[in-house]
C-alpha positions as CSV (number, residue, x, y, z in Angstrom):
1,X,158.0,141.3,195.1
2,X,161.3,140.4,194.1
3,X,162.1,138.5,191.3
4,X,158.8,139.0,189.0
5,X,158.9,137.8,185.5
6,X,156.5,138.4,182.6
7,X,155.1,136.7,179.8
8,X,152.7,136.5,177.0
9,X,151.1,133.8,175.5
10,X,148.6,133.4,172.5
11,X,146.1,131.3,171.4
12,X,143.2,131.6,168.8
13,X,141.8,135.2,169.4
14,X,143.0,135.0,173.1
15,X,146.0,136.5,174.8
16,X,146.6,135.9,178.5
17,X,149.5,137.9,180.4
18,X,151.3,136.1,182.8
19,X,153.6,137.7,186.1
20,X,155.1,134.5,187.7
21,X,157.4,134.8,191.5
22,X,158.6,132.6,193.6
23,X,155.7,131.1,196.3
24,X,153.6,128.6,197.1
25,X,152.2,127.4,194.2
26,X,148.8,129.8,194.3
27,X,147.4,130.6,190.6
28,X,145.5,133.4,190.2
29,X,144.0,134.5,187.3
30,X,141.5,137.5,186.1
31,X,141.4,137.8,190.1
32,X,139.7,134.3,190.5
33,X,141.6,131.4,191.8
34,X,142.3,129.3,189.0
35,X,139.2,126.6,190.4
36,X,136.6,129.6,190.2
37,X,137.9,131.0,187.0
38,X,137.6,127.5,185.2
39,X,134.7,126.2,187.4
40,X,133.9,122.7,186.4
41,X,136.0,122.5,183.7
42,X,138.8,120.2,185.1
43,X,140.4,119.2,181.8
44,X,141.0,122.6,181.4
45,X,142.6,123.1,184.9
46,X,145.0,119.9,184.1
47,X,145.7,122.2,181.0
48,X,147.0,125.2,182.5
49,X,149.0,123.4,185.6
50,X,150.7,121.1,182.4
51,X,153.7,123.0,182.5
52,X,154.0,123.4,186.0
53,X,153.7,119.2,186.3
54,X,156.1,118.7,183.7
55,X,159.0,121.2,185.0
56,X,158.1,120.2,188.6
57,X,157.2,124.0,189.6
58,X,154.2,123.7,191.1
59,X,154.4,124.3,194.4
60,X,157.4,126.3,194.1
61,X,155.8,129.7,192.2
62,X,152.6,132.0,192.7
63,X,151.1,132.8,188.8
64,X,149.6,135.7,188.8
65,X,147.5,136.3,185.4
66,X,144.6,138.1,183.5
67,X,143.3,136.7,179.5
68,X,141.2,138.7,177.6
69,X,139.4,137.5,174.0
70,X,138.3,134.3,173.2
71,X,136.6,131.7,175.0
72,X,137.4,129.3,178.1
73,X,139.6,127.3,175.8
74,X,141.5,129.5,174.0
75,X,142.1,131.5,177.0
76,X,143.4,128.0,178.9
77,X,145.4,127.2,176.2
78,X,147.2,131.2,175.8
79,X,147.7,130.8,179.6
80,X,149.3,127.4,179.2
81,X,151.7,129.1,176.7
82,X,152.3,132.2,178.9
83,X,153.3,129.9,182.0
84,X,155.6,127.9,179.6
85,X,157.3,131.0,178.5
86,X,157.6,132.8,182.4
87,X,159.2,129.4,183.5
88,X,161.9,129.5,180.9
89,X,162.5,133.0,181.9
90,X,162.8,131.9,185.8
91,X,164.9,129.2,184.4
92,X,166.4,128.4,181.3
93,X,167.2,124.8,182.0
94,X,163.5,124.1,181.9
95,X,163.1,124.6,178.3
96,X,164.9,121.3,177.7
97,X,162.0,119.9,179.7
98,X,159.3,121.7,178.0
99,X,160.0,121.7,174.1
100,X,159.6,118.2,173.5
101,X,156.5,118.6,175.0
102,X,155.4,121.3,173.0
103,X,154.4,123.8,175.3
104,X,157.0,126.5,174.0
105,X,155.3,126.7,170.4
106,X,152.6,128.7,169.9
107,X,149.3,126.8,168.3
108,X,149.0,128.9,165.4
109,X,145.5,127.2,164.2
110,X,142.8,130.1,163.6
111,X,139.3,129.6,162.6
112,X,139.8,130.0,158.5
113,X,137.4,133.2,157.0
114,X,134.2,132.9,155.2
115,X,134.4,133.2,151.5
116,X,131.9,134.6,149.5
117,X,129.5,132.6,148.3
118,X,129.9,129.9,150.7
119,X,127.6,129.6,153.7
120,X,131.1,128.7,155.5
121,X,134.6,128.5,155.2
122,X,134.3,125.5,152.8
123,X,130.4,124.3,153.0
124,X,129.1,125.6,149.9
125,X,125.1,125.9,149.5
126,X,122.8,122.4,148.9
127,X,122.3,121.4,145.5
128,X,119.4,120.7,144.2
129,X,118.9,118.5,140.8
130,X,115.1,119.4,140.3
């Protein structure tokens, strides 16, 4: 396979590794095809094939991935970010394409700690007068 490039992306707890080559346009991931890895899901699938729809890749590269951590969503949204990233590396030019977009940055929003004290992050307990 000539021509494979990596790339990592992130999201919430979940990280999803991404080898991209020139194909057909064949996504696999976690050794599913990308409709039974996400099932039902189809917002999700629209998700993932984002970048590929915006650069006009898709039927021009084979994505080969696995994610690990996190649920459905985080892990569609790392793999979004990890296609972004492979495609720049096949081709710089699409970055112009994708930035705007946003597909380049990373979502840096985490589910905020529970403090002590708190039965939450931020919900505190119920108050009671009498």
């Amino acid at each position: 396979m000539a021509n494979k490039i990596y790339a990592t992306g992130r999201r919430k707890a979940s990280i999803a590794k991404v080898w991209l080559t020139p194909g057909s346009g064949k996504i696999t991931v976690n050794g599913l095809s990308l409709d039974a890895w996400l099932g039902g899901l189809e917002a999700k699938k629209l998700r993932v094939k984002q970048p590929l729809v915006i650069s006009k890749q898709d039927g021009s590269v084979d994505i080969i991935a696995s994610t690990v951590g996190g649920g459905f969503g985080g892990q569609a949204d790392a793999l979004r970010h990890g296609i972004s990233r492979a495609l720049v590396a096949f081709d710089p030019a699409i970055k112009a394409i994708l930035k705007p977009e946003g597909m380049m940055t990373r979502d840096a929003r985490v589910v905020e700690r529970k403090k002590p004290g708190k039965r939450k992050a931020r919900r505190s307990r119920q108050f009671s007068k009498r």
